[in-house]
KEKE-3310 file (N, C-alpha, C; in steps of 0.2 Angstrom, whole numbers, plus 5000, padded with zeros to 4 digits):
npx = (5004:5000:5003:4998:5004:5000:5005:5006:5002:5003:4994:4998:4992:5000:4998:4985:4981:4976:4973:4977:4989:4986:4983:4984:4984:4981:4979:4986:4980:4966:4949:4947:4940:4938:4928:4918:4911:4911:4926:4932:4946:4949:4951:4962:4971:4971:4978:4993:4995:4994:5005:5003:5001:5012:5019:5016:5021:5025:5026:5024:5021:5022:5022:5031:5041:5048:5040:5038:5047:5046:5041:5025:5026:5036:5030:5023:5008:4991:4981:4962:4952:4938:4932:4937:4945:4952:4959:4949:4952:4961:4956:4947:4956:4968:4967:4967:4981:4990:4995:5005:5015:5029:5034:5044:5042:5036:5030:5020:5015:5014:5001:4993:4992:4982:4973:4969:4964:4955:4945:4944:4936:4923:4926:4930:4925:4925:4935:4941:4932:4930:4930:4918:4909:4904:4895:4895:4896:4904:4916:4922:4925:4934:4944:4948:4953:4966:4972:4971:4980:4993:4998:4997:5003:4994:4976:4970:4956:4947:4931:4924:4912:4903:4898:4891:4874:4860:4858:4866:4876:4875:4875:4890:4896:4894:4903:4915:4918:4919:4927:4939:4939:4943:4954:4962:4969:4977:4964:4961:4947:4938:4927:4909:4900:4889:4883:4889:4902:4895:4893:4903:4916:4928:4933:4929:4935:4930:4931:4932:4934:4950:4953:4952:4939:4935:4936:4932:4922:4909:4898:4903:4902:4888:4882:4887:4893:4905:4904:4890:4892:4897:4888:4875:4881:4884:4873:4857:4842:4847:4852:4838:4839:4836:4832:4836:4833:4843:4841:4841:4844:4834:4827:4821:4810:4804:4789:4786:4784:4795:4802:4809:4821:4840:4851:4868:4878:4873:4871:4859:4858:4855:4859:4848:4850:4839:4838:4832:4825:4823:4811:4796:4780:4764:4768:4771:4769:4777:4789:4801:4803:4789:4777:4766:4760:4756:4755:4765:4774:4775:4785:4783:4792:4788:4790:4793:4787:4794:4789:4785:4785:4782:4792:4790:4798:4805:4809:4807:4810:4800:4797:4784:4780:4779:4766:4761:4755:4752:4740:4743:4740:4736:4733:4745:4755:4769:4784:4801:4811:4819:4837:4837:4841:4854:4864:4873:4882:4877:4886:4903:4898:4901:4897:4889:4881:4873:4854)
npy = (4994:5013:5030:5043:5056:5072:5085:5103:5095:5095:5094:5097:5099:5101:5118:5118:5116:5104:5098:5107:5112:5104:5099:5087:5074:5057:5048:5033:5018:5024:5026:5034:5044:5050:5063:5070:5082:5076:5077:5084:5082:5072:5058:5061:5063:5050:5044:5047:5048:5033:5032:5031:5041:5056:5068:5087:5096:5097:5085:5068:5060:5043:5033:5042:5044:5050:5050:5053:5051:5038:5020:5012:5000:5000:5007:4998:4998:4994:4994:4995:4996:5003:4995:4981:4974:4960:4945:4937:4922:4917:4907:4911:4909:4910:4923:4931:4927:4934:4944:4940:4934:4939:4938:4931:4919:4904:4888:4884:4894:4905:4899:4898:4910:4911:4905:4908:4921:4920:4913:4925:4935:4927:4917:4904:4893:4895:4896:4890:4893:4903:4920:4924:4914:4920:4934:4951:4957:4948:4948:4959:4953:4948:4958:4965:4955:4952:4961:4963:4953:4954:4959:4975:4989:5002:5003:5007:5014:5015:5021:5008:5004:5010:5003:4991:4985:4994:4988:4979:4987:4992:4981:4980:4991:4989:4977:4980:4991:4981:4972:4984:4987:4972:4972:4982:4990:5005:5014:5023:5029:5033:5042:5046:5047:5052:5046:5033:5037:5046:5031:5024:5030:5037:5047:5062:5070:5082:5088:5101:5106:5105:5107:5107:5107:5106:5095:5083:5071:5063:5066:5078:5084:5083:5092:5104:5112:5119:5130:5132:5125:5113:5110:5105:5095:5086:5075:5067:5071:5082:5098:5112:5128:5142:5161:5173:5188:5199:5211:5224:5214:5205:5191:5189:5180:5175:5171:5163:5163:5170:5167:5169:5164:5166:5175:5176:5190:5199:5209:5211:5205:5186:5164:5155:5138:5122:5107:5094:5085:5090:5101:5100:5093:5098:5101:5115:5122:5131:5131:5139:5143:5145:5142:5140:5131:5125:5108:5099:5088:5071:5059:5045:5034:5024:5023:5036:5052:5062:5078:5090:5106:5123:5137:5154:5160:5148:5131:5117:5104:5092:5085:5073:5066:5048:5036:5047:5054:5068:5075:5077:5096:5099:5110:5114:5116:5119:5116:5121:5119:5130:5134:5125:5131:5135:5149:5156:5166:5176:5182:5175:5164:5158:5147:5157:5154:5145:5146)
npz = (5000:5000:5001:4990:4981:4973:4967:4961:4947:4930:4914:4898:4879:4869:4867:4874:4889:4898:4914:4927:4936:4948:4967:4978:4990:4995:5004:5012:5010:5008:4999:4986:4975:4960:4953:4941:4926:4907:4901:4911:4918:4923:4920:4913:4925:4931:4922:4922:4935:4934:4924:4909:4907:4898:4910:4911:4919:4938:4952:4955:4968:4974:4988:4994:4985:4970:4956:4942:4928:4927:4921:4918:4923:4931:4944:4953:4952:4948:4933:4932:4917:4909:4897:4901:4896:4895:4888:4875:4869:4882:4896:4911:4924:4915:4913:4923:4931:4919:4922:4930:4922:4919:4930:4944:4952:4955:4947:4954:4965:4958:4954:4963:4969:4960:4962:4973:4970:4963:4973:4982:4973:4969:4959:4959:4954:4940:4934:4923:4914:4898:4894:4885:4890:4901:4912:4911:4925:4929:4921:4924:4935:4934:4927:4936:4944:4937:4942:4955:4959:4957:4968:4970:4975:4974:4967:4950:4944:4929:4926:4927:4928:4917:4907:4912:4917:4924:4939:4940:4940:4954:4960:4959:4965:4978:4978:4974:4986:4996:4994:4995:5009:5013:5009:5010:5002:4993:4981:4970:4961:4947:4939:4930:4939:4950:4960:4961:4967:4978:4986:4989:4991:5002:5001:4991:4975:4967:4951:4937:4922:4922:4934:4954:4960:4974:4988:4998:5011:5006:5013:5018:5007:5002:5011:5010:4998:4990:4980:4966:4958:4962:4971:4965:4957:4963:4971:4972:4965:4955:4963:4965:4958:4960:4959:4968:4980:4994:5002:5013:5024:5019:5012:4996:4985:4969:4968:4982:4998:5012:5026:5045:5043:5045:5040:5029:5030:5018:5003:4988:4973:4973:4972:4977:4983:4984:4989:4981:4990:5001:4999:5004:4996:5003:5017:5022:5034:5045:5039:5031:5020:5009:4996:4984:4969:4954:4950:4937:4931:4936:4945:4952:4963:4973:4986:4990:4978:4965:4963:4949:4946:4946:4952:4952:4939:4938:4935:4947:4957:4969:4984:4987:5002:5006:4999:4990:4976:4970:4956:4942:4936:4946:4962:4974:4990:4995:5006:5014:5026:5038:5038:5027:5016:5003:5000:4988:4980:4965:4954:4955:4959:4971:4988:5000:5011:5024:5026)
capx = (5000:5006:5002:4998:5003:4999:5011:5006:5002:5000:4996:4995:4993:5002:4994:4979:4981:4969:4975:4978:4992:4980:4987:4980:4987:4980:4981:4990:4973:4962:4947:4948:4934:4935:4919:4917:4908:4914:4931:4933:4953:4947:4955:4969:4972:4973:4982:4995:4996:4998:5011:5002:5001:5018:5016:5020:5023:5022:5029:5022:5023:5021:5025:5036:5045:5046:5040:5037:5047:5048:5037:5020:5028:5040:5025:5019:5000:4987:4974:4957:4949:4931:4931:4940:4953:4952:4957:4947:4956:4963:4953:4948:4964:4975:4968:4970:4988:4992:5001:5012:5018:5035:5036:5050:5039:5038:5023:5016:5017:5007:4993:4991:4989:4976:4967:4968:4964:4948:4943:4941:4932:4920:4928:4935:4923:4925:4945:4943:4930:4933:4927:4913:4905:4905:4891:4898:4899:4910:4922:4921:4927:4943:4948:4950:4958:4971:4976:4974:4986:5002:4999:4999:5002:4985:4970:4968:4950:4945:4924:4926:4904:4899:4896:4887:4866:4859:4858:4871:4883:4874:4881:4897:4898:4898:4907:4923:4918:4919:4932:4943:4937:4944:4961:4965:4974:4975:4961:4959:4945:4935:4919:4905:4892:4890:4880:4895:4906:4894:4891:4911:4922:4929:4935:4926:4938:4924:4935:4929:4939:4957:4954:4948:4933:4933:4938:4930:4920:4902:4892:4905:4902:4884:4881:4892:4898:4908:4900:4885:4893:4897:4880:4872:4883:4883:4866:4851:4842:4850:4849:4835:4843:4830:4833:4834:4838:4843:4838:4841:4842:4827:4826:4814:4810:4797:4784:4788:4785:4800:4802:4811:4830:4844:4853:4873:4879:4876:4867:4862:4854:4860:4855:4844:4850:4835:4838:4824:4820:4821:4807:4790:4774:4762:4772:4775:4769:4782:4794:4805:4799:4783:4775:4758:4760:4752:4760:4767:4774:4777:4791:4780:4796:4788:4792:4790:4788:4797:4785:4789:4781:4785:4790:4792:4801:4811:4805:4809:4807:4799:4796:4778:4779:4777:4766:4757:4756:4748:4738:4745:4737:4732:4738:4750:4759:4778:4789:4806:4812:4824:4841:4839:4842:4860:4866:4877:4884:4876:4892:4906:4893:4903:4893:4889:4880:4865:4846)
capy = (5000:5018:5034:5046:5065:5075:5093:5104:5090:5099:5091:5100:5094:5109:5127:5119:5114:5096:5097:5112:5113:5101:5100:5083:5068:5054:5043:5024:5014:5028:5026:5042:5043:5056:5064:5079:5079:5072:5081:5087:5081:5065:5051:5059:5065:5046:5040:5051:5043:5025:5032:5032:5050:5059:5073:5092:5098:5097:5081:5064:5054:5036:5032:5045:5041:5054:5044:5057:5048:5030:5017:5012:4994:5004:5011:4995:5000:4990:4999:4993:5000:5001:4989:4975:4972:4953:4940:4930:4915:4914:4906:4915:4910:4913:4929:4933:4926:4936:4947:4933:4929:4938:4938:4924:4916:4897:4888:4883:4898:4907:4895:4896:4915:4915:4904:4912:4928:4918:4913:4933:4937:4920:4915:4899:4889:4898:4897:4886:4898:4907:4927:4921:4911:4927:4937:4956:4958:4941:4947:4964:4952:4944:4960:4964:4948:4952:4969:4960:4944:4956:4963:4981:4995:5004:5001:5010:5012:5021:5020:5003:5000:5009:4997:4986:4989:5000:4983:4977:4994:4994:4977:4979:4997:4986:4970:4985:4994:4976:4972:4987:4983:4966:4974:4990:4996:5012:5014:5030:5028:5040:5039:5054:5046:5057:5040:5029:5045:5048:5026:5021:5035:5040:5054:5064:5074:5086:5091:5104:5112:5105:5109:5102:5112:5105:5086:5080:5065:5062:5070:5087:5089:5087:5096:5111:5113:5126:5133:5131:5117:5107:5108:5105:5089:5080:5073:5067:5072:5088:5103:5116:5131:5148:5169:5177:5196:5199:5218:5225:5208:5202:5187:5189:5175:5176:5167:5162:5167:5168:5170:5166:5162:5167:5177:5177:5197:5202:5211:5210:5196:5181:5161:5150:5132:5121:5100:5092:5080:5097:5103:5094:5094:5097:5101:5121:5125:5131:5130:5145:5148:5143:5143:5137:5128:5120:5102:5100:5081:5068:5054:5038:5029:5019:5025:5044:5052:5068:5080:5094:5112:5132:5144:5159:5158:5140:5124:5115:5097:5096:5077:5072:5058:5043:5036:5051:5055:5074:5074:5083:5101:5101:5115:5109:5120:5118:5119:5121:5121:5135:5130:5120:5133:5137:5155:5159:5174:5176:5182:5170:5156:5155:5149:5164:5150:5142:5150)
capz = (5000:4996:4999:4984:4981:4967:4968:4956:4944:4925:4910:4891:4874:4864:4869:4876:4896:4903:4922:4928:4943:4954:4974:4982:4995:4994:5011:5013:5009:5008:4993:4983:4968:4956:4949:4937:4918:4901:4898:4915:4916:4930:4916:4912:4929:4932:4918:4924:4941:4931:4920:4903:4902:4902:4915:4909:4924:4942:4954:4956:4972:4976:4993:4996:4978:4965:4950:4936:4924:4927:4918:4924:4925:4937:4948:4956:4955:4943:4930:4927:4913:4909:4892:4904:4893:4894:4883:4873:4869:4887:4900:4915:4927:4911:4912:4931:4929:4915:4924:4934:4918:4918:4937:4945:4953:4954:4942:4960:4968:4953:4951:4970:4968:4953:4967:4980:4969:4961:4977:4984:4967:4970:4950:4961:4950:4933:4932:4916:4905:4893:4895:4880:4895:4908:4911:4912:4929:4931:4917:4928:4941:4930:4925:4944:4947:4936:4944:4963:4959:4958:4974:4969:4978:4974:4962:4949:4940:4925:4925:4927:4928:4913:4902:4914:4918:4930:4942:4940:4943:4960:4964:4957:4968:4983:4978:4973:4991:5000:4990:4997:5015:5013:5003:5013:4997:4989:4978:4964:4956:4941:4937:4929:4942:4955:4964:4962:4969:4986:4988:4986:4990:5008:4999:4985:4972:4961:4946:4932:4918:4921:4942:4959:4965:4982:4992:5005:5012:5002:5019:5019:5001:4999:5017:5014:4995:4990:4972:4963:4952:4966:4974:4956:4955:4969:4976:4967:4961:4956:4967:4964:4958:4960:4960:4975:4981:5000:5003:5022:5027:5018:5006:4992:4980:4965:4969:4986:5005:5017:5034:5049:5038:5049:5033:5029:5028:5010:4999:4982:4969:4976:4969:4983:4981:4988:4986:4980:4997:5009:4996:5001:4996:5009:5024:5022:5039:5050:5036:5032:5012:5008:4988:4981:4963:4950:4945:4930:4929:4943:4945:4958:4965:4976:4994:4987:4972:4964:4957:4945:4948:4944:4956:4947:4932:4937:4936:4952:4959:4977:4985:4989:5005:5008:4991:4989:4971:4964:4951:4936:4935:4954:4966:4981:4993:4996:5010:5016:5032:5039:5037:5023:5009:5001:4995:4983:4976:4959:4951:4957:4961:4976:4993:5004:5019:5023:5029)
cpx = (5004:5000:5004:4999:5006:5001:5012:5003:4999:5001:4993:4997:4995:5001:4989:4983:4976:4969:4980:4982:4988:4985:4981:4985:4981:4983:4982:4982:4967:4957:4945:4944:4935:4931:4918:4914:4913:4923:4935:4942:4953:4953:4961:4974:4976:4977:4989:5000:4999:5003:5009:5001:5009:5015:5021:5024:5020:5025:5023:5025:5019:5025:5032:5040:5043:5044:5040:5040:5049:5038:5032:5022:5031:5036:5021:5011:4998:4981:4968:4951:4941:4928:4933:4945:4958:4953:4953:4947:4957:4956:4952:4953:4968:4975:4968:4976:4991:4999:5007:5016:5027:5036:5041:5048:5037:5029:5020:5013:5010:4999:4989:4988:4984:4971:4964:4963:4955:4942:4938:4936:4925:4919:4930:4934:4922:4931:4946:4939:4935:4927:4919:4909:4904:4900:4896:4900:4905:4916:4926:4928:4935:4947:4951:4954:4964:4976:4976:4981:4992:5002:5001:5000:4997:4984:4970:4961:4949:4939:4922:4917:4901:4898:4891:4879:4865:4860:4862:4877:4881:4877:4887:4902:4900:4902:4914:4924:4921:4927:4938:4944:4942:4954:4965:4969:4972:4971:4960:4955:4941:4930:4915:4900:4892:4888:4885:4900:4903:4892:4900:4913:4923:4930:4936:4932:4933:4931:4931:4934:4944:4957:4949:4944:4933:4935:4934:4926:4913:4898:4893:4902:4892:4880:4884:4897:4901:4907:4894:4887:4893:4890:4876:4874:4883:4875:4862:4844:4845:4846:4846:4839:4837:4837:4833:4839:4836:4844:4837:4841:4836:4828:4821:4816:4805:4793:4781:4787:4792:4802:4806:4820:4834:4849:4861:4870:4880:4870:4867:4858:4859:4857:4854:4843:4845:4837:4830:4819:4819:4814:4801:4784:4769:4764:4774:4771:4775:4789:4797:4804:4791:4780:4767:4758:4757:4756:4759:4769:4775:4781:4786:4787:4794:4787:4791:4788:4790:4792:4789:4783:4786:4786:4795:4793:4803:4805:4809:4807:4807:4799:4790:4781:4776:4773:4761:4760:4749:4746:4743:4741:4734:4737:4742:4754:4763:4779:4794:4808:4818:4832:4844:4840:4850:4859:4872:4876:4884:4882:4897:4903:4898:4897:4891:4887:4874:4860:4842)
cpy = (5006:5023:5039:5053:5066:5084:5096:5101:5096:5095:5095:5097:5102:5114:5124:5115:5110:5098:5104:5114:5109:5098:5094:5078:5062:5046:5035:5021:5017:5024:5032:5041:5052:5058:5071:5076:5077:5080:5087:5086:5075:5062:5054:5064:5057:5041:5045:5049:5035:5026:5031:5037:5054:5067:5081:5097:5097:5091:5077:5058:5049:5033:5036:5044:5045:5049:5046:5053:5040:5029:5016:5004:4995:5005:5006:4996:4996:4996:4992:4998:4999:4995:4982:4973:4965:4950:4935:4922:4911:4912:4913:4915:4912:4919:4932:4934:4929:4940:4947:4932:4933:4938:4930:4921:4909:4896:4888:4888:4905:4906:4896:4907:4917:4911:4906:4922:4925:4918:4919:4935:4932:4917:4909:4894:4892:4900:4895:4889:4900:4913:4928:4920:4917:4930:4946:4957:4953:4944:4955:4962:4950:4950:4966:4961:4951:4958:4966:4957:4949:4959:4971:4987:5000:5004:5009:5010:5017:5019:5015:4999:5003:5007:4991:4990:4992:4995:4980:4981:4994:4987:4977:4984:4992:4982:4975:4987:4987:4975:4976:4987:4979:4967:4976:4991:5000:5013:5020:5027:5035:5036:5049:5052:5046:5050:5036:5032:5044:5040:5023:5024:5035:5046:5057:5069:5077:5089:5097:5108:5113:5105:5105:5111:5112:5094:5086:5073:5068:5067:5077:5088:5091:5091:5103:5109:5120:5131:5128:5124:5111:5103:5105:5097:5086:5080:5072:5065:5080:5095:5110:5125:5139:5155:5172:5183:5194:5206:5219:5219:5204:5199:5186:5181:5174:5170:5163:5166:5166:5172:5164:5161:5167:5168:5179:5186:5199:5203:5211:5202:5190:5173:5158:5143:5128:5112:5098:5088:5085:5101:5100:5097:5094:5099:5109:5122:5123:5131:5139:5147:5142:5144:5140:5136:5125:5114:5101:5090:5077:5063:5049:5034:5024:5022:5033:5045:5062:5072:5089:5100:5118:5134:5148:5157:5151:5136:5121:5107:5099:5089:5076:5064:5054:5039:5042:5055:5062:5072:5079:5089:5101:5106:5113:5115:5113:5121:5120:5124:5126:5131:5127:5124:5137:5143:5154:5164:5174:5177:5176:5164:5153:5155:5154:5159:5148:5147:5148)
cpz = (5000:4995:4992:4982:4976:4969:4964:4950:4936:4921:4903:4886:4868:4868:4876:4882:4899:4910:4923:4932:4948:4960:4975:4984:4995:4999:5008:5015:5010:4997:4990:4975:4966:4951:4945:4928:4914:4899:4903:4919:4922:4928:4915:4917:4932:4930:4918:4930:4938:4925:4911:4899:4907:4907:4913:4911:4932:4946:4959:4962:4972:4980:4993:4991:4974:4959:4944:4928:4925:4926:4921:4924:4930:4944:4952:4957:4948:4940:4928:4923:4911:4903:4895:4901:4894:4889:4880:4873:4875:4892:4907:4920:4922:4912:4918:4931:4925:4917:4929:4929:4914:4924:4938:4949:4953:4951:4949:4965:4962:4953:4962:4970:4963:4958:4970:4979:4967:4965:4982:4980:4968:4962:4954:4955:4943:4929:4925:4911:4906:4893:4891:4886:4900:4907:4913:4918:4931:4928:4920:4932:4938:4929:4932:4946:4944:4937:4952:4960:4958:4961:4974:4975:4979:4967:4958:4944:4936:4924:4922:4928:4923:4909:4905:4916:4925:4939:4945:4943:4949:4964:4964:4963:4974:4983:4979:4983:4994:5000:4993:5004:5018:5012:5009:5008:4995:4984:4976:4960:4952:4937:4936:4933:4950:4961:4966:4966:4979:4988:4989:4990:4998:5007:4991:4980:4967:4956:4940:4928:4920:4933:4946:4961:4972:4983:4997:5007:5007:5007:5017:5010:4997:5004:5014:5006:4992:4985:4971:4959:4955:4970:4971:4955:4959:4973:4970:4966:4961:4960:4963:4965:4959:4962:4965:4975:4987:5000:5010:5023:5028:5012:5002:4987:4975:4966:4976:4993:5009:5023:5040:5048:5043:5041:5033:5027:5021:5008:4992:4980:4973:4971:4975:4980:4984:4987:4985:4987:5002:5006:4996:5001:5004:5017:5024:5029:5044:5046:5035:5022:5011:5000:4989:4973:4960:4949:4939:4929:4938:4942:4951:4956:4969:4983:4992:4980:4972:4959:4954:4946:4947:4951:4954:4940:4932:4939:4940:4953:4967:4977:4989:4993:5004:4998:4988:4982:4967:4957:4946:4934:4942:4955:4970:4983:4995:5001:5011:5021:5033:5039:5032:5016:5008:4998:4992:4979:4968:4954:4951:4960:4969:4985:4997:5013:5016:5026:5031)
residu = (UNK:UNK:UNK:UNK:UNK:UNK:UNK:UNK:UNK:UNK:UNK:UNK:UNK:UNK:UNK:UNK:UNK:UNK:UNK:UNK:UNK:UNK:UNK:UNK:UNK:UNK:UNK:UNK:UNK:UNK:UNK:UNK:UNK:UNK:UNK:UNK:UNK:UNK:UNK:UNK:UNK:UNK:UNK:UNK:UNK:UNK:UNK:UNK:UNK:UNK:UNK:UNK:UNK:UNK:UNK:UNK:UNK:UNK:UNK:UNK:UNK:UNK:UNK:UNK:UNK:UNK:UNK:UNK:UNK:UNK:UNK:UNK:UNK:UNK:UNK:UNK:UNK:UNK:UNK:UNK:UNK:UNK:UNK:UNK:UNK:UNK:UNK:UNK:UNK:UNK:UNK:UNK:UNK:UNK:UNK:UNK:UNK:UNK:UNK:UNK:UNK:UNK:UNK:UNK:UNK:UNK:UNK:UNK:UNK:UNK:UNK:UNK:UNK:UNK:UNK:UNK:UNK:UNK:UNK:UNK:UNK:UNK:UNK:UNK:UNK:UNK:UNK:UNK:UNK:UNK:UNK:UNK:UNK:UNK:UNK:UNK:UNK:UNK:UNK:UNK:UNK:UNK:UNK:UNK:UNK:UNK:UNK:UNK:UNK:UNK:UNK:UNK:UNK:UNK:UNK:UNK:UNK:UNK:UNK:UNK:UNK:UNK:UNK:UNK:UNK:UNK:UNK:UNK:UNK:UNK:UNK:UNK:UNK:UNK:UNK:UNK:UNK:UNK:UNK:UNK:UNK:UNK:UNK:UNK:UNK:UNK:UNK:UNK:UNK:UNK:UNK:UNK:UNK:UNK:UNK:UNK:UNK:UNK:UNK:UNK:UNK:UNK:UNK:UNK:UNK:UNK:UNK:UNK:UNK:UNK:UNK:UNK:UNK:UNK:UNK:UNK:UNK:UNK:UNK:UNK:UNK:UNK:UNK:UNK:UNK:UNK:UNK:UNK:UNK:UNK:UNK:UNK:UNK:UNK:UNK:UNK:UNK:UNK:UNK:UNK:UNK:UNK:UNK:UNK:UNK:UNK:UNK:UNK:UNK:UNK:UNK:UNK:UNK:UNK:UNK:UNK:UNK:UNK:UNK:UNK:UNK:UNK:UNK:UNK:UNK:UNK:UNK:UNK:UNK:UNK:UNK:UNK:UNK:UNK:UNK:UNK:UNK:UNK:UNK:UNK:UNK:UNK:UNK:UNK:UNK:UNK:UNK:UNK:UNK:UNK:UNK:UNK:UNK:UNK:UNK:UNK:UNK:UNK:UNK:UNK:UNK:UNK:UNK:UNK:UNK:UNK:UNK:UNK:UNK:UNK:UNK:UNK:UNK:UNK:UNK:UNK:UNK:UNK:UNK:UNK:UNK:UNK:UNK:UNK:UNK:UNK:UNK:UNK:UNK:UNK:UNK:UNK:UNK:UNK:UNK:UNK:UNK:UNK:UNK:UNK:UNK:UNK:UNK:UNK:UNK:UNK:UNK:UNK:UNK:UNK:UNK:UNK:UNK:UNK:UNK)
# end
């Protein structure tokens, strides 16, 4: 196992700059997930780390090891990549062992680690397919195996469940989680799913346009984020964004009552972030903004349901308890309780507090 730090880290392709100077540590058997959209420099923050992208600036540790130019054979750490990267032809131990096969290692000594690796995986009885036979998540599991069996120093993953179904990436989240549990190795993984991100991680990296936005545990970050983007992308359903002015120490919002918000010191247009589960139908007494809406569409989950309504200009989601499903074109008052609404500073999207 093996601490991770990233010191400056930059990476550019000509002119144009991917990774932008990004400062992070990355603790001795910590699992570190990072999450940002398509082209957010996540992936080739981590191929970076595993030595497949050179690094254009900035100094790369691995256990206290500059590593910047040595190999990613050099780097002791295993990649698994989202296509699996499995052989066909080989069977499944061939293809656990694959990466035993320049190690000095005796044949008995090997085969005892591809079982022992099978084993952890529960592939004990599936050592003789061939990846043909495997259902996605099994081949999931081989392409796992063949990054444990050489004992790495820490996991690397590049969005190693999208390709598998909605069902399936929820068992696979845990089996990986268990999995690191059971390890204690250093695990980086990258993924654009913010779910996989706050179920997984000990510790979240939000990335955007080459930069970290903010780290922290899944709680700090969707309790307490530090911009509009991060608010917006973590949780979900995504955080209801609305207009708001704070005048003398007064919070307006179009279409909206509010009262009883304990107000950061600032004046001026602000934005009033609201989540969707602090937004319910039904329950505005005693709340600190209060609305009255027509609905527009509904989501029945099951245990709640998300409905869709206007307040003001914005379309918003609130959540009707328990199985209580509005009609579409009915009226419904909305509440939200004190506390639970974030500002931000409309210019720099930077948080200002809670209300």
């Amino acid at each position: 196992m093996a601490k991770i730090e990233l010191q400056g880290l930059v990476k550019s392709y000509g002119a144009t700059r991917a990774v932008h100077g990004i400062d992070l540590t990355i603790e001795d058997g910590e699992f570190v997930v990072f999450v940002g959209p398509s082209g957010c420099g996540k992936s080739t923050t981590l191929r970076m780390i595993a030595g497949l992208e050179d690094i254009s600036g900035g100094t790369l540790l691995i256990g206290d090891e500059v590593v910047n130019q040595r190999e990613p054979k050099q780097r002791n750490i295993a990649m698994v990549f989202q296509n699996y990267a499995i052989y066909p032809h080989m069977t499944v131990g061939q293809n656990i062992g694959f990466g035993l096969y320049t190690s000095k290692l005796s044949k008995a000594e090997k085969q005892k680690r591809i079982e022992e690796t099978g084993k952890i995986l529960g592939l004990e009885k599936l050592l003789e397919r061939r990846p043909a036979a495997l259902s996605g998540g099994q081949r999931q599991r081989v392409a796992i195996g063949r990054a444990m069996v050489r004992d790495p120093v820490a996991f690397l993953f590049d969005e190693p469940l999208s390709n598998l179904d909605a069902q399936l990436r929820s068992q696979m989240r845990m089996e990986i989680k268990s999995l690191h549990r059971r390890l204690g190795t250093t695990i980086v993984y990258v993924t654009h799913d913010q779910i996989e991100a706050m179920t997984m991680a000990d510790k979240i990296v939000v990335m955007r346009d080459g930069n970290i936005l903010q780290v922290g545990s899944p709680t700090d970050l969707y309790e307490n984020p530090v911009d509009i983007f991060t608010a917006r992308f973590i949780g979900s359903p995504s955080m209801n964004m609305l207009e708001g002015t704070i005048t003398d120490g007064a919070l307006a919002i179009e279409g909206a009552g509010i009262s009883g918000l304990t107000l950061p010191g600032h004046e001026g247009t602000v934005r009033v972030g609201i989540r969707p589960h602090d937004l319910v139908v039904g329950q505005a007494q005693g709340a600190g903004l209060v609305a009255t809406s027509i609905v527009e569409a509904v989501e029945p989950l099951g245990a709640e349901t998300l409905v869709h309504l206007r307040l003001g200009k914005d379309l918003v989601i609130a959540t009707a308890p328990g199985r209580v499903v509005p009609a579409i074109g009915s009226t419904v008052e909305i509440g939200a309780a004190p506390g639970s609404l974030y500002l931000f500073d409309a210019a720099s999207e930077k948080a200002l507090g809670r209300a």
